[in-house]
GUFIMAR-406484 format. One record per residue (C-alpha): chain; residue number from 0; z, y, x. Coordinates in steps of 0.02 Angstrom, whole numbers, plus 50000, padded with zeros to 5 digits. Example, Ala and Ser with C-alpha at 12.3 -4.5 7.8 and 13.67 -1.06 7.14 Angstrom:
% GUFIMAR-406484
<"A",0,<50390,49775,50615>> <"A",1,<50357,49947,50684>> 
% end
This chain:
% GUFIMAR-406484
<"A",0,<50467,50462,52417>> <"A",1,<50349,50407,52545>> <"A",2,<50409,50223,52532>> <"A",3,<50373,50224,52359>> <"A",4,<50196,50275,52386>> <"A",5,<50171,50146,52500>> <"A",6,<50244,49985,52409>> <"A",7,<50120,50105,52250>> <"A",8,<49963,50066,52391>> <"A",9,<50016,49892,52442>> <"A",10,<50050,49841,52274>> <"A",11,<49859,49903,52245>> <"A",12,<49782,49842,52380>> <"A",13,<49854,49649,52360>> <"A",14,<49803,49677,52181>> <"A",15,<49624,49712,52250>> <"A",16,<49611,49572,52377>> <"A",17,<49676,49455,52230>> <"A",18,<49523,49501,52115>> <"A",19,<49406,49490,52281>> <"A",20,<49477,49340,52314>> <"A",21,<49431,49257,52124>> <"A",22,<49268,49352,52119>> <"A",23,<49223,49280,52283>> <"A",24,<49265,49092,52223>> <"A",25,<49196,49105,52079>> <"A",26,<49025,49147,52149>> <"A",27,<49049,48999,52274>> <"A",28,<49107,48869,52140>> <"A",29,<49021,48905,51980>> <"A",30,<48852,49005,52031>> <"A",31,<48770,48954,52187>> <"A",32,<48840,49095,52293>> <"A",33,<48748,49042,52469>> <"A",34,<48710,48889,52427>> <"A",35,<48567,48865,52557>> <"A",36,<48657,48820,52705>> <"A",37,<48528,48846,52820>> <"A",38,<48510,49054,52781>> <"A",39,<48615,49142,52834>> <"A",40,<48634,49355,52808>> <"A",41,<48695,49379,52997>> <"A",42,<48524,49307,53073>> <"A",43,<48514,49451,53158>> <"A",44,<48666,49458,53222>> <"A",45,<48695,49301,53321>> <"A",46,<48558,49309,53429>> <"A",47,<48641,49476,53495>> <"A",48,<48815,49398,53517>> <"A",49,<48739,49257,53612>> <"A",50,<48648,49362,53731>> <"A",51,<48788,49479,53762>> <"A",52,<48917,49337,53806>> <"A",53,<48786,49256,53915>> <"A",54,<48780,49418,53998>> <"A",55,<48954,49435,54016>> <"A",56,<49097,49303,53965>> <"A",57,<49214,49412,53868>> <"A",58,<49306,49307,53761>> <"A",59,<49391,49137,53739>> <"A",60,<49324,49138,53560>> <"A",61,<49237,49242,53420>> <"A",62,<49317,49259,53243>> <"A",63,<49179,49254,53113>> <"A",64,<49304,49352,52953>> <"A",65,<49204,49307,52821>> <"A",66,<49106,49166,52878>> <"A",67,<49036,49090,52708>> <"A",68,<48966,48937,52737>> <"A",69,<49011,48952,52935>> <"A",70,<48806,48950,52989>> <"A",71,<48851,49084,53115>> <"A",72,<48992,48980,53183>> <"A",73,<48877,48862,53206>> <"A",74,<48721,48951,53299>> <"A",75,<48852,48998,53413>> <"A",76,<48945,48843,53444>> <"A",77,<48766,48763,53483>> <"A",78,<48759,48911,53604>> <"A",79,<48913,48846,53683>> <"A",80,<49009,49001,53634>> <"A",81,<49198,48969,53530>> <"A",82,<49185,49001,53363>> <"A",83,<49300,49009,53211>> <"A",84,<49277,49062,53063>> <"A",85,<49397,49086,52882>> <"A",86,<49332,49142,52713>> <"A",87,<49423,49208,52552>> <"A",88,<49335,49075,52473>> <"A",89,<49407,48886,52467>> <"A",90,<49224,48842,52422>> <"A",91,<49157,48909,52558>> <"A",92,<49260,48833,52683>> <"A",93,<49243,48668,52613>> <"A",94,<49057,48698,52624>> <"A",95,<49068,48765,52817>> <"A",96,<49188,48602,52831>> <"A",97,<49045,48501,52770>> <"A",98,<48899,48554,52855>> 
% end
């Protein structure tokens, strides 16, 4: 019983990323979704990570999940911290690729 109830919730929640997935690359492809690649939402953020790894070395590399157009990859990279980033959206990595 509990098996079915959990292929019931994965079945849902792949259906769910699936329709994230389109909405997400639709608003990249067809309507300007972040367009401006020099804003970026995280602004605030970045500053914070760079300051706390100059502080103290912790990683190898930061994993930006949901990067967009990868501006916070980049901020950090010119901070000379390892950055990565990956996006639901093919549009938005081709726009991170780009930039």
């Amino acid at each position: 019983m509990w098996y079915n109830t959990l292929l019931v919730a994965q079945a849902a929640a792949a259906s769910s990323h699936h329709a994230a997935a389109e909405l997400y690359e639709d608003l990249y492809a067809h309507h300007g979704y972040h367009s401006d690649l020099k804003l970026t939402h995280a602004a605030g953020i970045w500053p914070i990570v760079v300051a706390e790894h100059k502080k103290n070395p912790f990683t190898r590399g930061i994993l930006d999940v949901g990067c967009s157009h990868g501006k916070v990859v980049e901020k950090l990279w010119h901070n000379q911290i390892n950055a990565f980033g990956v996006d639901i959206s093919p549009t938005a990595v081709k726009m991170a690729d780009a930039a």
